[in-house]
LODREN-103454 format. One record per residue (C-alpha): residue number from 1; z, x, y. Coordinates in pm, 1 decimal. Example, Ala and Ser with C-alpha at 12.3 -4.5 7.8 and 13.67 -1.06 7.14 Angstrom:
2
<node num="1" z="780.0" x="1230.0" y="-450.0"/>
<node num="2" z="714.0" x="1367.0" y="-106.0"/>
This chain:
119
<node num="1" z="7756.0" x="8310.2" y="8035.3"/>
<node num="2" z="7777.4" x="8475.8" y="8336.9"/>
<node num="3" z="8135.3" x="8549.6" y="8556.8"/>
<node num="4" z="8042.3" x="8243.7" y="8786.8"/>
<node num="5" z="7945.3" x="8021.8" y="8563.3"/>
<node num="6" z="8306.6" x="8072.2" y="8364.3"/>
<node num="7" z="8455.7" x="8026.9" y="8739.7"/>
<node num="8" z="8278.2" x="7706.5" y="8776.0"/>
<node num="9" z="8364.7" x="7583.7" y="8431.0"/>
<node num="10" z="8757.8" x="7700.3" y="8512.8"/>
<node num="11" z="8776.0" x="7542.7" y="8835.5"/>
<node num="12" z="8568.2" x="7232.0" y="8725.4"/>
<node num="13" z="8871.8" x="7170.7" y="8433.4"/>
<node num="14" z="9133.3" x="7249.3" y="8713.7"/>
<node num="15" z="9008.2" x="6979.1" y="8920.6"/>
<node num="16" z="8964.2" x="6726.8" y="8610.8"/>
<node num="17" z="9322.3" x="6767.3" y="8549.5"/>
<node num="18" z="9307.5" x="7012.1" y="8272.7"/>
<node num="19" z="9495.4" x="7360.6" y="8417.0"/>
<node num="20" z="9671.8" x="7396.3" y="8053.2"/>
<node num="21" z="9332.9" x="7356.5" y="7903.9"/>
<node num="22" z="9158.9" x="7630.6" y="8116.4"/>
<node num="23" z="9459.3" x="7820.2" y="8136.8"/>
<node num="24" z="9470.5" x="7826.0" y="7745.0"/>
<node num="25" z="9070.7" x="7917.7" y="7754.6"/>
<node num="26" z="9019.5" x="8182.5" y="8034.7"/>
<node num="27" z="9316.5" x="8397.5" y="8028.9"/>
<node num="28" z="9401.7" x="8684.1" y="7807.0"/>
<node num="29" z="9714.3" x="8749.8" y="7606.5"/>
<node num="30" z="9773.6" x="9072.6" y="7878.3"/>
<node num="31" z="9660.4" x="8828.5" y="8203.6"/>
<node num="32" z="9849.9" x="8948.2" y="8566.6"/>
<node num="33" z="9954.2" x="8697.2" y="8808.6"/>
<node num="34" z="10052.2" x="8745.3" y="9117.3"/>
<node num="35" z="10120.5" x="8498.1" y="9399.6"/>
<node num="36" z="10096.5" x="8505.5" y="9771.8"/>
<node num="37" z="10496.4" x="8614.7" y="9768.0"/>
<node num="38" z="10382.8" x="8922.3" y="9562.9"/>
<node num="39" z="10621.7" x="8774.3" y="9265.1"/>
<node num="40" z="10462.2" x="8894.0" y="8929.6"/>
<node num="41" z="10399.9" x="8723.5" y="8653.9"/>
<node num="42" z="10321.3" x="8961.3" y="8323.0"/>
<node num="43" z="10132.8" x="8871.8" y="7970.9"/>
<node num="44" z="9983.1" x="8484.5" y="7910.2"/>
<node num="45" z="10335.0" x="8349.9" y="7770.7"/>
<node num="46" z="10526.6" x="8472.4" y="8130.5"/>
<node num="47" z="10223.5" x="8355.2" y="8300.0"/>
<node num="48" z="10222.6" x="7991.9" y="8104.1"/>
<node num="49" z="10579.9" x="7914.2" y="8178.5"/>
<node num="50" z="10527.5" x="7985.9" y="8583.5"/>
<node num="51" z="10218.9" x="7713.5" y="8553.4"/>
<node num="52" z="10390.8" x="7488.5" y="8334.5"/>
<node num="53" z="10705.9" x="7498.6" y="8636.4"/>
<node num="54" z="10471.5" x="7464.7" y="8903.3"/>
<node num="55" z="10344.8" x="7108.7" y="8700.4"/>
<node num="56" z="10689.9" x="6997.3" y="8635.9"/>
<node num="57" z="10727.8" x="6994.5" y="9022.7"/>
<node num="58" z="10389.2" x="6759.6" y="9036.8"/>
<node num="59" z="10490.9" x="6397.9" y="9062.5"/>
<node num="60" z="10111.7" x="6247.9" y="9124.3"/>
<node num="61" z="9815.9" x="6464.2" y="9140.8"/>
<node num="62" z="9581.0" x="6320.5" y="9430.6"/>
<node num="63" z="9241.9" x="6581.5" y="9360.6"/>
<node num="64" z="9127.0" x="6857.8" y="9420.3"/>
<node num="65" z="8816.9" x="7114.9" y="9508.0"/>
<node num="66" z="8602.9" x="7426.7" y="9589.2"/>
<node num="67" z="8567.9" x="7528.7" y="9908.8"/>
<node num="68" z="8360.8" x="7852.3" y="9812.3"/>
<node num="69" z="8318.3" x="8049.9" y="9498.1"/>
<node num="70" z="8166.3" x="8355.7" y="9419.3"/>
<node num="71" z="8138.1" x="8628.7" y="9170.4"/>
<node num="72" z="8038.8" x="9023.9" y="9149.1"/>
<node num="73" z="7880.2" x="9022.9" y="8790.8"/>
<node num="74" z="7866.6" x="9425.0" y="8796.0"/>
<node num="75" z="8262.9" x="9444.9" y="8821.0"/>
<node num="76" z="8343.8" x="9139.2" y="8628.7"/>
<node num="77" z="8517.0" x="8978.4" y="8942.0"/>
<node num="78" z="8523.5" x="8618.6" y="9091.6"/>
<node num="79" z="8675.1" x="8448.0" y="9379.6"/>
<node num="80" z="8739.4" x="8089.0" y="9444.9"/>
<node num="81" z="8856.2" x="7889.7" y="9795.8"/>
<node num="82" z="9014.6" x="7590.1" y="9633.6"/>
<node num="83" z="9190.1" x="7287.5" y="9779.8"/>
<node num="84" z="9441.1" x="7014.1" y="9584.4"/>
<node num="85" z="9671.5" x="6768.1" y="9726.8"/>
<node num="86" z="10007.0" x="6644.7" y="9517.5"/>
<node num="87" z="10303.2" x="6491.0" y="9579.7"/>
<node num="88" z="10600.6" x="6663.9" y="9449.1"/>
<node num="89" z="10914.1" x="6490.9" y="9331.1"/>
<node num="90" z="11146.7" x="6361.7" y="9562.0"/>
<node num="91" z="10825.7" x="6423.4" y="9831.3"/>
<node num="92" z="10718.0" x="6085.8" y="9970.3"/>
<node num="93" z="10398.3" x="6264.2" y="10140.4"/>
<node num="94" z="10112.8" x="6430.1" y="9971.0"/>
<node num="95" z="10077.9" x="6770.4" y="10105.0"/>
<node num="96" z="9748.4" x="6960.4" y="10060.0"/>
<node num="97" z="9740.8" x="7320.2" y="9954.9"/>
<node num="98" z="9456.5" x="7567.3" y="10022.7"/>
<node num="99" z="9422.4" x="7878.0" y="9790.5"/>
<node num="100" z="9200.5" x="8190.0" y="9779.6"/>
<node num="101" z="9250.1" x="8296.0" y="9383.9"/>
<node num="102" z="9055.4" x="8680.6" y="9326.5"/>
<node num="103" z="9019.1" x="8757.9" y="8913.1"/>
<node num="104" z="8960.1" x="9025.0" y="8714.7"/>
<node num="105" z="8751.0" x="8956.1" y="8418.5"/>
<node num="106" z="8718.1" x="9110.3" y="8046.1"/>
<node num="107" z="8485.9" x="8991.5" y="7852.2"/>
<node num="108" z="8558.4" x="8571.8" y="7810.4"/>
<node num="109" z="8910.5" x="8601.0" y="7961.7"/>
<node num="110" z="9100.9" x="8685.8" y="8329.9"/>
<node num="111" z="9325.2" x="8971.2" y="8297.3"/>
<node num="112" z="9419.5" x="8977.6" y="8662.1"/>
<node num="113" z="9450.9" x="8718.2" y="8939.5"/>
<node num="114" z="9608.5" x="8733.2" y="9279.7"/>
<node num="115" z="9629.3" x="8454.1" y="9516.5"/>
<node num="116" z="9592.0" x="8410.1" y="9882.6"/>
<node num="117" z="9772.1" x="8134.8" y="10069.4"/>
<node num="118" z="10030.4" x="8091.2" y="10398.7"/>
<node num="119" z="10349.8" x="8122.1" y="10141.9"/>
């Protein structure tokens, strides 16, 4: 399976609803976050508590998509333009976020991502 194919599939179970599920799936036990802020987030169980606080916030999830995705299969690298739109508790309006996410690939898992966004 190639890198963008694995993108696809991970960004296709993002939209669906299922970030735990492709979190669980794509990223490795020694995965890097790193937001827009340049706040860190080290190894998958550091990593799954900043997702798992970023859902907490999510009172209704309205969708999501791709924008543009690509990949560089010689250096194992991908990088998505996503959308989603939530409302977070005690919000009353949706508000739509737009994301460029860049990973680092080993193999069947992420072991780095950075994202791109007006923080």
């Amino acid at each position: 399976m190639s890198y963008l194919s694995k993108e696809k599939d991970l960004q296709n179970m993002v939209n669906s609803g299922q970030l735990m599920e492709a979190f669980e799936k794509y990223y490795a036990d020694n995965v890097t976050l790193v937001e827009a802020t340049g706040d860190k987030f080290e190894g998958k169980n550091e990593a799954r508590k900043h997702e798992e606080e970023f859902l907490g916030k999510v009172q209704e999830f309205h969708g999501a998509g791709i924008n543009k995705i690509t990949s560089n299969e010689d250096e194992g690298t991908t990088m998505s333009e996503v959308w989603m739109e939530v409302t977070f508790k005690g919000m009353d309006a949706p508000v739509k976020m737009e994301q460029v996410a860049v990973k680092k690939w080993e193999g069947d898992h992420v072991v780095h991502e950075r994202f791109y966004y007006n923080a």
